[in-house]
Backbone as CSV, one residue per row, in Angstrom:
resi,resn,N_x,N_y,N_z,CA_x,CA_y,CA_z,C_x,C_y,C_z
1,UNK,7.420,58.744,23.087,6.305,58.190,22.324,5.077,59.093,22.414
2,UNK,4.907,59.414,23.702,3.876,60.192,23.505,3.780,61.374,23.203
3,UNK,5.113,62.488,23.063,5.370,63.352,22.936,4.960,63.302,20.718
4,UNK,5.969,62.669,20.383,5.475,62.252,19.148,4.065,61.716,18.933
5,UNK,2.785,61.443,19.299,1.628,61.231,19.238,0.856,62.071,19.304
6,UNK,1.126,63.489,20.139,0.449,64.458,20.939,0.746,65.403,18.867
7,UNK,1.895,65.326,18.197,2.172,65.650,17.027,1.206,65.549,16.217
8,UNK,0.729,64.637,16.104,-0.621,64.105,15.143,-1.794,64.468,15.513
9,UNK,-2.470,65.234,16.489,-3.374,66.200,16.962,-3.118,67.730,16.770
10,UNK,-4.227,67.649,16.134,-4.605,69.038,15.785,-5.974,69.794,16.575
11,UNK,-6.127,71.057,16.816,-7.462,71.275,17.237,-8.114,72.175,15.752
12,UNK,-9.086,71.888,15.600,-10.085,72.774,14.404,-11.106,73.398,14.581
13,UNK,-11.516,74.264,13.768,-12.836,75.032,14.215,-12.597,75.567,15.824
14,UNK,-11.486,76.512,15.793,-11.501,77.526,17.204,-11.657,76.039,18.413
15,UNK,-11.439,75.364,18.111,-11.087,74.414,19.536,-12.158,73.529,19.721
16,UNK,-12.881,73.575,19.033,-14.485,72.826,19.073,-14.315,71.018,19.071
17,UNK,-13.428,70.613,17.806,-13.181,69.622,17.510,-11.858,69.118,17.697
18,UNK,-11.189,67.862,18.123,-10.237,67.806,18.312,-9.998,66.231,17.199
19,UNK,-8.887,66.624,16.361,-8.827,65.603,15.290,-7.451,64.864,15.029
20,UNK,-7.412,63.564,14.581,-6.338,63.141,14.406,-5.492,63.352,13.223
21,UNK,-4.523,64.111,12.908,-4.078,64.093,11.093,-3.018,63.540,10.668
22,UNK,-2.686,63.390,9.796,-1.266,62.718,9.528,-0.074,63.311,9.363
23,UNK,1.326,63.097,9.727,1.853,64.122,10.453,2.659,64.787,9.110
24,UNK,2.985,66.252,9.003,3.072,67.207,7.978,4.702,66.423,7.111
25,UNK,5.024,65.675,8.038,6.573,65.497,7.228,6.178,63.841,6.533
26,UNK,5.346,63.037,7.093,5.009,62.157,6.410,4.050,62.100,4.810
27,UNK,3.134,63.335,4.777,2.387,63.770,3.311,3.797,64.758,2.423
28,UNK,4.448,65.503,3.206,5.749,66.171,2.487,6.271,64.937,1.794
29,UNK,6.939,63.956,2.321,8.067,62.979,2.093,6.977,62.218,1.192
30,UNK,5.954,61.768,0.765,5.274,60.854,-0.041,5.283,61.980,-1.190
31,UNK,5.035,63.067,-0.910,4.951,64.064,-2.290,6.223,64.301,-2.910
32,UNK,7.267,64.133,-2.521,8.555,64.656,-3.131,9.051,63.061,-3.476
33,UNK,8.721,62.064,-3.368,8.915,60.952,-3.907,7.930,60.625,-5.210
34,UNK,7.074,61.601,-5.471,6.148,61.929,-6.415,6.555,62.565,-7.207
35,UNK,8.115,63.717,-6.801,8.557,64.429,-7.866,8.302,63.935,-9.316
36,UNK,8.082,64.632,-10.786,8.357,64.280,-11.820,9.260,64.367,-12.241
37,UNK,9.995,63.648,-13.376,10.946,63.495,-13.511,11.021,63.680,-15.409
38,UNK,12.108,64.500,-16.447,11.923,64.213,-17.592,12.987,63.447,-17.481
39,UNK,12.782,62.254,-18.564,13.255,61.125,-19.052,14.111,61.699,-20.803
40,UNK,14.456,60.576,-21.059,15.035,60.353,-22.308,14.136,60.641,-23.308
41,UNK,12.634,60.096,-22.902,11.373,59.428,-23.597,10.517,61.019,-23.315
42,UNK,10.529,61.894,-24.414,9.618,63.266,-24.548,8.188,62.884,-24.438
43,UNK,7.662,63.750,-23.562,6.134,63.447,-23.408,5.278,64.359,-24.835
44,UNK,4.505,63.116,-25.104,3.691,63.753,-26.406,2.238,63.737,-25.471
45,UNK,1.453,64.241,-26.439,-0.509,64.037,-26.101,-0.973,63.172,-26.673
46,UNK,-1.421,62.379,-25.751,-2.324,61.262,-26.675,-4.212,61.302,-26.404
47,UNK,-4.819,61.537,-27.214,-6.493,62.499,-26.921,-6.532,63.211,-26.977
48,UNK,-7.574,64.061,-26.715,-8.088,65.649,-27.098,-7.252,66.274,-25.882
49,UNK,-7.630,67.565,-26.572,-7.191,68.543,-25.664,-7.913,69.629,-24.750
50,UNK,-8.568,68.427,-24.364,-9.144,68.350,-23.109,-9.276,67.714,-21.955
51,UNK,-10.434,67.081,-21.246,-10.303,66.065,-20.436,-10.809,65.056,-21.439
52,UNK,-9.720,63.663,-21.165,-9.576,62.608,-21.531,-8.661,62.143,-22.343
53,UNK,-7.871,63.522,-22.332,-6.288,63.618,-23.064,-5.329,63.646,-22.167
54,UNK,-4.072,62.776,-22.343,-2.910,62.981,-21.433,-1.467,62.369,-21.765
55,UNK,-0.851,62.879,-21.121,0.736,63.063,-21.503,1.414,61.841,-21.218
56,UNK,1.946,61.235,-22.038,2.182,59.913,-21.820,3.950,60.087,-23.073
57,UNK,4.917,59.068,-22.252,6.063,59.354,-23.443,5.930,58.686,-24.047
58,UNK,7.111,59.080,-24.928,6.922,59.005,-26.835,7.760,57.336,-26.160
59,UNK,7.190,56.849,-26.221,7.412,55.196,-26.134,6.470,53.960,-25.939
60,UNK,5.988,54.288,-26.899,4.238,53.726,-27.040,4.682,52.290,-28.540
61,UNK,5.459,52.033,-28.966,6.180,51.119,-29.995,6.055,50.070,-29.405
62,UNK,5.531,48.821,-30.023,5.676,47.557,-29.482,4.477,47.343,-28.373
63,UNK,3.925,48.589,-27.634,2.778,48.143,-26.546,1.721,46.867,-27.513
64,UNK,1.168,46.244,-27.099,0.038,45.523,-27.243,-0.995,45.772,-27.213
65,UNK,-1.592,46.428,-26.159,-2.812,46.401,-25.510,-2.384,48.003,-24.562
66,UNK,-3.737,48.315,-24.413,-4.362,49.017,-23.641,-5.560,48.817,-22.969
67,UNK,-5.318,48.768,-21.655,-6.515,48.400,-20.890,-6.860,49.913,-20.288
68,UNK,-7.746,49.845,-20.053,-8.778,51.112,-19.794,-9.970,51.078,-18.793
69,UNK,-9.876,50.740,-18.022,-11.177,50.263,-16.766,-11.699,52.177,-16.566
70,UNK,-13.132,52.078,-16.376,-13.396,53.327,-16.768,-13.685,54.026,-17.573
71,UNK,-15.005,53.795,-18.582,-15.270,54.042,-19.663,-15.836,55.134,-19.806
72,UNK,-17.017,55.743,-19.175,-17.609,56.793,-18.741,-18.449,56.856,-20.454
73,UNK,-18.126,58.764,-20.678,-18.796,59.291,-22.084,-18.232,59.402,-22.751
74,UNK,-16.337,59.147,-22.640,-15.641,59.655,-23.678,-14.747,58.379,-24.047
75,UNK,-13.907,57.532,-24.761,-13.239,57.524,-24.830,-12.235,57.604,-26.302
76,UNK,-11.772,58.318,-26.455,-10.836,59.174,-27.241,-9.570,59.077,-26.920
77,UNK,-9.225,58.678,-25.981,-7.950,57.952,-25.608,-7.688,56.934,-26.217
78,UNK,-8.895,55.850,-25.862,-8.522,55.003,-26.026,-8.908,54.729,-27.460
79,UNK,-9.240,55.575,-28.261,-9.436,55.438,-29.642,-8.273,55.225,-30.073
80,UNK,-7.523,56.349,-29.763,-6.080,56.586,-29.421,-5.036,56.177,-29.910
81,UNK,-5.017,55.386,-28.849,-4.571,54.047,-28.518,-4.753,52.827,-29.908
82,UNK,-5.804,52.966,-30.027,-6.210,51.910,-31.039,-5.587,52.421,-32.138
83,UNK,-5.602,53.477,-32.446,-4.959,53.728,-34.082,-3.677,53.749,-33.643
84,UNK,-3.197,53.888,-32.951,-1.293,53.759,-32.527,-1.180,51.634,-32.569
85,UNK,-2.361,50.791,-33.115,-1.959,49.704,-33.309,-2.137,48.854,-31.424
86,UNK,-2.777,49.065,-30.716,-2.859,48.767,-29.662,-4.080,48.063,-29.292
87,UNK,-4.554,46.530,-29.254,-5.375,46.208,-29.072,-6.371,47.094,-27.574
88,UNK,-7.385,46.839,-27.725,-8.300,47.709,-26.572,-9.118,46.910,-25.793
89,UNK,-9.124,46.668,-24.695,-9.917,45.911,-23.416,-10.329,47.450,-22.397
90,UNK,-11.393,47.398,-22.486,-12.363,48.151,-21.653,-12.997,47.743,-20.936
91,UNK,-13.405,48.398,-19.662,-14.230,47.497,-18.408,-14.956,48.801,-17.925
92,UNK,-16.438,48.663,-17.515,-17.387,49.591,-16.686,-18.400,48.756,-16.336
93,UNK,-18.517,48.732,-15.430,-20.038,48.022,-15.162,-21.459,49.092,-15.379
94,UNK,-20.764,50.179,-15.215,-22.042,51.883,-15.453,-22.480,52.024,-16.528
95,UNK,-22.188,51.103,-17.630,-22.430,51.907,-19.325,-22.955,50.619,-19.787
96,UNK,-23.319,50.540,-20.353,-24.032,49.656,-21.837,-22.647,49.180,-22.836
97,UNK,-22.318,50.248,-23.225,-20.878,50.218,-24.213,-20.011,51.113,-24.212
98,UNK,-19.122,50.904,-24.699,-18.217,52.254,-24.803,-18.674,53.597,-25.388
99,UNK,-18.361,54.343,-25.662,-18.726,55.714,-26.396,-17.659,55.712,-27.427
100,UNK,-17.465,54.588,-28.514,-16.470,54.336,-29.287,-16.684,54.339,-30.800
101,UNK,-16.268,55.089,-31.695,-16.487,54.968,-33.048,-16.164,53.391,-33.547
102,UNK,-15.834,52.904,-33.503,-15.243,51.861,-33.877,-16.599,50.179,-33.583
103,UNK,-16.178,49.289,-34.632,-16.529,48.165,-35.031,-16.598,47.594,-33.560
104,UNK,-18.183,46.955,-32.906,-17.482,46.267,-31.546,-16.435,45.271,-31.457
105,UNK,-16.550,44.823,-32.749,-15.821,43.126,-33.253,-14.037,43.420,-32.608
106,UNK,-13.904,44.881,-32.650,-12.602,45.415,-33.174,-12.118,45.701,-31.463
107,UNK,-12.909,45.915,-30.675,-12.136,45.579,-29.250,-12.976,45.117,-28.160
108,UNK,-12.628,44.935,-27.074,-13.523,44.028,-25.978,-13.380,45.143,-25.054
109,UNK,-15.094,44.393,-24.644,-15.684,45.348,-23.357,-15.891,44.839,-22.348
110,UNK,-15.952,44.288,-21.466,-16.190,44.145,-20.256,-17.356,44.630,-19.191
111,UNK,-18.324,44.567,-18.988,-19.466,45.091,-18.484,-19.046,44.580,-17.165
112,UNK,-18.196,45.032,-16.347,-17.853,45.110,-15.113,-16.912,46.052,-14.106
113,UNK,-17.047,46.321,-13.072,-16.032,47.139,-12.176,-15.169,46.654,-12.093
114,UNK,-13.758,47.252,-11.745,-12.330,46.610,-11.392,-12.928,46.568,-9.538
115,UNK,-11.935,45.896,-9.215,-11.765,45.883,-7.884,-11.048,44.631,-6.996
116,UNK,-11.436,44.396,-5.860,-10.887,43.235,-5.057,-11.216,41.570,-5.606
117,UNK,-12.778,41.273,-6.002,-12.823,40.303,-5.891,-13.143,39.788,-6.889
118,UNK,-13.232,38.653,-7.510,-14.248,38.571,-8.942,-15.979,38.096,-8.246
119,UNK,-16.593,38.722,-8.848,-18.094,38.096,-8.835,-18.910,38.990,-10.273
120,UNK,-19.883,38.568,-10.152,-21.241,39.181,-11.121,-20.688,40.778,-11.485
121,UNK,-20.616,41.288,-10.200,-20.282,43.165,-10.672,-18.723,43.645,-11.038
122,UNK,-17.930,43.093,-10.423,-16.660,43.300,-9.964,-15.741,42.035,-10.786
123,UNK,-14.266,42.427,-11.224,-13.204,41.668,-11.550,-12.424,42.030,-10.956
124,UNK,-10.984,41.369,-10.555,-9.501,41.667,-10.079,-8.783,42.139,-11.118
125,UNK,-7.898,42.994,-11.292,-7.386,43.833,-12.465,-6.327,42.629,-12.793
126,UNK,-6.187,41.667,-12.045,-5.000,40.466,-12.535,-6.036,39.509,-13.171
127,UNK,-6.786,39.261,-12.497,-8.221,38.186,-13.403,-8.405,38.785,-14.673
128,UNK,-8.879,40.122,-14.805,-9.495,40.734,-16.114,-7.910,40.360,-17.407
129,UNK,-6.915,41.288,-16.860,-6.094,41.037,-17.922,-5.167,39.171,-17.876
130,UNK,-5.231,38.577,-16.823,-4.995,37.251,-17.399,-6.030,36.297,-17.956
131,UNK,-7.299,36.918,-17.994,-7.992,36.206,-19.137,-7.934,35.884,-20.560
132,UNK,-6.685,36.945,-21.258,-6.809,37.027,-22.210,-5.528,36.592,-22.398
133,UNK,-4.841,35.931,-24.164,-4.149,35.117,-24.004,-2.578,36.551,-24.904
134,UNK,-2.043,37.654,-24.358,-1.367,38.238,-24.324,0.460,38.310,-24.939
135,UNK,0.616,36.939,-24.430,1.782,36.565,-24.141,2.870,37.647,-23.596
136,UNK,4.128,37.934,-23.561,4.646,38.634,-21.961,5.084,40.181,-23.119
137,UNK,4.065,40.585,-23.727,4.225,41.494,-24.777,4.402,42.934,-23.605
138,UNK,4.557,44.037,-23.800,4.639,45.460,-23.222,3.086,45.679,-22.938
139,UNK,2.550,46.352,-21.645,0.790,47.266,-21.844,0.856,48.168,-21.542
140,UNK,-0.433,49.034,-21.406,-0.692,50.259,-21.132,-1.768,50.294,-20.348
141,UNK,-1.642,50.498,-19.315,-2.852,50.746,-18.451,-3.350,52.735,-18.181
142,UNK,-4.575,52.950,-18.682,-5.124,54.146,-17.966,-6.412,53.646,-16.806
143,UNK,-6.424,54.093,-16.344,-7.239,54.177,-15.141,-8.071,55.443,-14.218
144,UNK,-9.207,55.460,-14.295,-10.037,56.665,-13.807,-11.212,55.913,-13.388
145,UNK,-11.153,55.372,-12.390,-12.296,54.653,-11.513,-12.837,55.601,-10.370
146,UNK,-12.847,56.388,-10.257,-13.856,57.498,-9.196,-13.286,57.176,-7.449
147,UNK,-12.190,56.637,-7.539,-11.502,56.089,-5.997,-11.212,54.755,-5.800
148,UNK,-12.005,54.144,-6.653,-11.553,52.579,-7.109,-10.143,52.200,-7.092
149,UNK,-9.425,53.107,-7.643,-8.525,52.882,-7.915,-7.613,52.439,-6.964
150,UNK,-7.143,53.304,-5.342,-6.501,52.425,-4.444,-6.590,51.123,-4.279
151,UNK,-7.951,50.832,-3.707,-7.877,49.366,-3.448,-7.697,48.058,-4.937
152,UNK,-7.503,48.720,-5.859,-7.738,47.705,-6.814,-6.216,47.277,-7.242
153,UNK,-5.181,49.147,-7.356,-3.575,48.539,-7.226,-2.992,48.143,-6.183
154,UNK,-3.991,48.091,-5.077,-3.124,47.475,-3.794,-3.513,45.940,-4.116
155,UNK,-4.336,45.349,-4.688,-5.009,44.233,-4.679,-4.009,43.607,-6.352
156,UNK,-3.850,44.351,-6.675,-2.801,44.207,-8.144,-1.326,43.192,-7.163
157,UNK,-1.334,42.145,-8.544,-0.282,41.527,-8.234,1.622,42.616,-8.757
158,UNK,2.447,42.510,-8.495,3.753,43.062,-8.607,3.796,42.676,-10.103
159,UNK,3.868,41.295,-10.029,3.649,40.760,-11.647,3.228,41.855,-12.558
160,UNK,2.208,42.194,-12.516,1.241,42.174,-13.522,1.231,43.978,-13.088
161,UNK,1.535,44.186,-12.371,2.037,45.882,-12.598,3.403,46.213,-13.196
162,UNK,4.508,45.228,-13.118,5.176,45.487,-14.217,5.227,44.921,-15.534
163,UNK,3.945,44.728,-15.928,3.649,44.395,-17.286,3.350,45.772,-17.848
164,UNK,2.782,46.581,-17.301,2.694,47.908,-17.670,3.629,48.742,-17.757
165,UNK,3.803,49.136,-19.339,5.456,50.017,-19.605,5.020,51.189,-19.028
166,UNK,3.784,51.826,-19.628,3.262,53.172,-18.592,1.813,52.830,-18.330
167,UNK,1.878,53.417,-17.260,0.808,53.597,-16.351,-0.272,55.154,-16.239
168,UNK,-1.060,55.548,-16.574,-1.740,56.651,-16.645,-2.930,56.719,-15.273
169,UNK,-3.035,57.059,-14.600,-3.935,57.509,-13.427,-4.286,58.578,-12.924
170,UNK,-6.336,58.447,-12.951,-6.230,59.925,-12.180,-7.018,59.512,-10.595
171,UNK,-5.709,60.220,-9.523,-6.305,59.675,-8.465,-7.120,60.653,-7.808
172,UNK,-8.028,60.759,-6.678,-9.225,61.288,-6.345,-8.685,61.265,-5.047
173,UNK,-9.442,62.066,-4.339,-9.437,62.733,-3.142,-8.364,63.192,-2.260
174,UNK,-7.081,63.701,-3.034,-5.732,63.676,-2.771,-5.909,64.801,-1.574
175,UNK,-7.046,65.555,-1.262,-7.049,66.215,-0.481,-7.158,65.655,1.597
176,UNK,-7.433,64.710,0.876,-7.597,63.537,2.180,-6.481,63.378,2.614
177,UNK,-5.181,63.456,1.750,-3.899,62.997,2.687,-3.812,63.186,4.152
178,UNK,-4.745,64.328,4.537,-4.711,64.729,6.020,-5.546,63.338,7.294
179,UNK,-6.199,62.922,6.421,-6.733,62.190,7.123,-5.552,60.245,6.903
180,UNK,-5.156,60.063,8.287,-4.409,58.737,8.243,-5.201,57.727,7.818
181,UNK,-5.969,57.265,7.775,-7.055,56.285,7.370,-6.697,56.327,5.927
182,UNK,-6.644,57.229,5.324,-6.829,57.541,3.994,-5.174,57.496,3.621
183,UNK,-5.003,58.127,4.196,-2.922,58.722,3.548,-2.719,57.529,3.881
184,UNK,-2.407,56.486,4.795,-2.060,54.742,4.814,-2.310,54.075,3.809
185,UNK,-3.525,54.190,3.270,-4.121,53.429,2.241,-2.803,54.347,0.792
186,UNK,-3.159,55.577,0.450,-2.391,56.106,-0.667,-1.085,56.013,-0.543
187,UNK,-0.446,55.643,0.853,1.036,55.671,0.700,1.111,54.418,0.403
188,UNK,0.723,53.235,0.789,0.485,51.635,0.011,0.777,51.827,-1.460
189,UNK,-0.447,52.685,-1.858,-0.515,52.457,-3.347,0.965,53.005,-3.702
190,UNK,1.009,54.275,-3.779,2.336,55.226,-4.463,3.154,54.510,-3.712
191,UNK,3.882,53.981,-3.074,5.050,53.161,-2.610,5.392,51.989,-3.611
192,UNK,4.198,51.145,-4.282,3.847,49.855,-4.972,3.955,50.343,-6.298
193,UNK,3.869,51.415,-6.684,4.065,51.845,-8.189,5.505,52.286,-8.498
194,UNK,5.908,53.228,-7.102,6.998,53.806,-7.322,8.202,52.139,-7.350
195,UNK,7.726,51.105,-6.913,8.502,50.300,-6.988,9.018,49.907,-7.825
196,UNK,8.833,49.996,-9.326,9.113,49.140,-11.008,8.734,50.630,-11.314
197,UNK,8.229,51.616,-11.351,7.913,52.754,-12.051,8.268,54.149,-11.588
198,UNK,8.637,55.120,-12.398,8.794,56.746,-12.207,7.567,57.523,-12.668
199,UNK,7.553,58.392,-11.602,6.552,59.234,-11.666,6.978,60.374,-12.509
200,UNK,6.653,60.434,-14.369,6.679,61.546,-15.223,6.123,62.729,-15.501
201,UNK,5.236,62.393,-15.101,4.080,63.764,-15.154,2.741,63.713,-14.078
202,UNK,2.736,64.900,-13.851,1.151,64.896,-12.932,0.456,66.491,-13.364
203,UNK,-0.815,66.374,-13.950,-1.298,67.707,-13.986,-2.813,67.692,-13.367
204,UNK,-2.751,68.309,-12.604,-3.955,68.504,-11.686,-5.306,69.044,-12.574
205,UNK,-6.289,68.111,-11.907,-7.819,68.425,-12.697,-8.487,69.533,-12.219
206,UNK,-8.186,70.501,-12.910,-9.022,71.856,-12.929,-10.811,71.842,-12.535
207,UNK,-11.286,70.416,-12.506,-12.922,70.317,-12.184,-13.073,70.638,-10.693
208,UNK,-12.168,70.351,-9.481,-12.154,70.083,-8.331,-11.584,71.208,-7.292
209,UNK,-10.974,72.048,-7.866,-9.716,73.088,-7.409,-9.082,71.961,-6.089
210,UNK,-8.071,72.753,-4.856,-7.383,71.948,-4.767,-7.375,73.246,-2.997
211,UNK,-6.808,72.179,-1.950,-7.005,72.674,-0.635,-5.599,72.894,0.051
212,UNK,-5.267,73.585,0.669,-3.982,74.338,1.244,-4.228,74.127,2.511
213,UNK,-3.429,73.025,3.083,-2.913,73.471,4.811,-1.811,72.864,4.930
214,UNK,-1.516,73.539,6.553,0.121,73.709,6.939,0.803,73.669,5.973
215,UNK,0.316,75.024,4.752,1.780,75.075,3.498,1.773,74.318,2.880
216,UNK,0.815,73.528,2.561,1.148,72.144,1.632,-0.517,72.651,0.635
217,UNK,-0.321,72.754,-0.406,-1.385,72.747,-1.649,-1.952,71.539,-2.119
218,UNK,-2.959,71.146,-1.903,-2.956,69.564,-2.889,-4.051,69.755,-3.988
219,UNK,-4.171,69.101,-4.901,-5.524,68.941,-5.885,-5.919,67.756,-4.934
220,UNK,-7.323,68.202,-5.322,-8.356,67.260,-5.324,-8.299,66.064,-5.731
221,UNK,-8.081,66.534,-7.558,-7.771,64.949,-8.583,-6.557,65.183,-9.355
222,UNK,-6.081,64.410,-9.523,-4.814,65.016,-10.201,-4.411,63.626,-11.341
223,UNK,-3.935,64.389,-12.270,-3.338,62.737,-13.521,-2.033,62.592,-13.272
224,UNK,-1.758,61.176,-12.847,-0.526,61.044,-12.797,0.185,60.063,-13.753
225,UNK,1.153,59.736,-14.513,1.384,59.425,-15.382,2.624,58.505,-14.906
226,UNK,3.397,57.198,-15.316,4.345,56.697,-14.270,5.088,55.797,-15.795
227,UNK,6.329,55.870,-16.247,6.967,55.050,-16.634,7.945,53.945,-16.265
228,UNK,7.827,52.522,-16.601,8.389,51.864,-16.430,10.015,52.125,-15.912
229,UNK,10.888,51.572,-15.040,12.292,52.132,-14.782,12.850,51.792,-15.774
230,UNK,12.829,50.269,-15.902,13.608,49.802,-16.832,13.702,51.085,-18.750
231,UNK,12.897,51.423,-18.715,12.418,52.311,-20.104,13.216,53.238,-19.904
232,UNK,13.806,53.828,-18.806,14.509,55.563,-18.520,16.012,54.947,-18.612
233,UNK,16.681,55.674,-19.296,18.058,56.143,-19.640,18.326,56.967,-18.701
234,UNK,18.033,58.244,-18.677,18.809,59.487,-17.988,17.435,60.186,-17.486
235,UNK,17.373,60.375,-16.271,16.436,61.343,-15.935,16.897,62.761,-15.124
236,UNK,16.047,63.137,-14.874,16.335,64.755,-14.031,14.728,65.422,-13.885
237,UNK,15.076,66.321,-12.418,14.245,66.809,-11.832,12.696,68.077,-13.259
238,UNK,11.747,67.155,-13.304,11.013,68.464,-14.119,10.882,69.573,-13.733
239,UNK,11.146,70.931,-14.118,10.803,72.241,-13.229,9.770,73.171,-13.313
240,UNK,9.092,72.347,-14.519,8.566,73.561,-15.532,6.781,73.121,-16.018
241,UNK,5.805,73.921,-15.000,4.466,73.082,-14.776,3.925,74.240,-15.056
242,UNK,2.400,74.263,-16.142,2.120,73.247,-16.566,3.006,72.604,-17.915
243,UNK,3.054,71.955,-18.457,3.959,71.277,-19.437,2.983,72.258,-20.731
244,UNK,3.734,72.356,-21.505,3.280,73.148,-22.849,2.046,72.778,-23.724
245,UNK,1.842,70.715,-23.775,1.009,70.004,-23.890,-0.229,69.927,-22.925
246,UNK,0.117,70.396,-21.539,-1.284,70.662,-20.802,-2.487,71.481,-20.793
247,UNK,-3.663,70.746,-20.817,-4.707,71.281,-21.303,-5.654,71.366,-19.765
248,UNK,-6.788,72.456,-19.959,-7.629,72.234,-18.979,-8.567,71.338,-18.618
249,UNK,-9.084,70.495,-18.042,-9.937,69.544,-18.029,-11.140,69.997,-17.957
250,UNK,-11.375,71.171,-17.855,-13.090,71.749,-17.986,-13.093,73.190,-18.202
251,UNK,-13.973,73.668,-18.225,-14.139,75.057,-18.937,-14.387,76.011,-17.132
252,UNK,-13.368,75.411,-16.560,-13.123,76.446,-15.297,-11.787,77.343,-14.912
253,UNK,-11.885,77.651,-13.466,-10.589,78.632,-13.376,-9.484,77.218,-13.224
254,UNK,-8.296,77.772,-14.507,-7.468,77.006,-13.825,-6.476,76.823,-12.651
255,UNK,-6.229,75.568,-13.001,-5.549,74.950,-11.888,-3.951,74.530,-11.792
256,UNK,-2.788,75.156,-11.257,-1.548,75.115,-12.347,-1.475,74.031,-11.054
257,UNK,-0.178,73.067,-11.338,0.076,71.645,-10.722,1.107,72.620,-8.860
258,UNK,0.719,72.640,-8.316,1.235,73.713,-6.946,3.020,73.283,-7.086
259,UNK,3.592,73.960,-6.546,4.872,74.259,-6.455,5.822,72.857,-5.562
260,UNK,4.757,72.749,-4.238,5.231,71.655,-3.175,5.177,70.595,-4.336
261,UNK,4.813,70.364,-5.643,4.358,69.318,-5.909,5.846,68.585,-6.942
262,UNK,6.561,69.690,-7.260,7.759,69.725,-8.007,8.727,70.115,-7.953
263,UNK,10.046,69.845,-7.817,11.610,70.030,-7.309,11.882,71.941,-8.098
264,UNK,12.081,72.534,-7.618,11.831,73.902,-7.998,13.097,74.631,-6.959
């Protein structure tokens, strides 16, 4: 036991600091369960081709809705979305309104944060979408909450995450895996998705670049993209990053998705 404990210590900075990290085969084994995978279902672009565009498969028929927590300055996705016939529910508590061409009449906003609890600032991502009267139709969830995002799919009922045929996410501070506090919390989440869903695509956000130790590369932020199981026919290992459809997310050096990150 203690021999295995003494594992999870590291010394840093020439011996100065002595720190706890999480151990190199436990962030390996969560990343290769992250592998992407191509499906039956060809990934198209849905948004610009830039940031706020992303790769989602050609199996967008029949969705309902798109929910979108995370409104920011752009959304063009979820315009998107709307002309592919997809009703639109948006949530920010940071904005006034969307940044949306469109009629307000024509989709709902939400002037609130996702998160744990409901009150004044904050909704539960199961409260927000069972408010509305849906029936057990297909959704689409994207999601870009600034770190929000863990605690809000750990706080997500099973239900109501497989109501979502795909799932679009960009998660934040992936460079933290080193720290256990943090990698506990993200292996929760990615364990709970990978449960009803496959991980299809991930292309790392070029705004953040991305940090290298013990051999392991991570982004910073990275989009990860997850289809329903039930939706996949035949899959197999993706080999081939960035995908032809990938675009840069900012006008910096890019950022190709690292090697550890895909069956190669």
């Amino acid at each position: 036991m203690m021999k295995d404990k003494l594992k999870e210590i590291f010394i840093e900075d020439k011996g100065n600091i002595i720190i706890q990290r999480t151990p190199l085969e436990r962030v390996k084994t969560l990343i290769e369960k992250l592998f992407p995978v191509n499906t039956d279902k060809e990934l198209i672009r849905v948004g610009p081709n830039r940031d706020g565009g992303y790769l989602v498969p050609d199996d967008l028929k029949n969705i309902k809705a798109c929910f979108s927590p995370g409104v920011d300055v752009m959304s063009e996705f979820e315009k998107a979305c709307f002309d592919l016939g997809m009703e639109l529910f948006l949530a920010d508590k940071s904005v006034e309104k969307p940044n949306l061409d469109l009629d307000p009449s024509s989709y709902h906003f939400l002037k609130k944060y996702i998160g744990c609890t409901d009150n004044a600032d904050f909704i539960t991502l199961d409260s927000w979408v069972n408010s509305y009267d849906l029936g057990e139709s297909d959704l689409l969830l994207q999601m870009d909450i600034e770190g929000a995002e863990y605690p809000s799919i750990i706080n997500a009922s099973p239900a109501l995450i497989n109501r979502f045929r795909i799932m679009i996410f960009e998660f934040h501070n992936l460079q933290d895996f080193w720290n256990p506090s943090f990698f506990n919390m993200a292996e929760v989440v990615f364990n709970k998705l990978l449960e009803t869903h496959t991980c299809v695509h991930i292309h790392p956000n070029n705004c953040c670049g991305s940090e290298t130790k013990y051999g392991l590369e991570i982004p910073r932020m990275a989009e990860f993209t997850f289809l329903r199981n039930d939706r996949i026919d035949h899959k197999e290992f993706a080999h081939t990053f960035p995908h032809k459809l990938d675009f840069d997310n900012e006008n910096k050096p890019h950022l190709a998705l690292p090697k550890c990150w895909y069956k190669n």
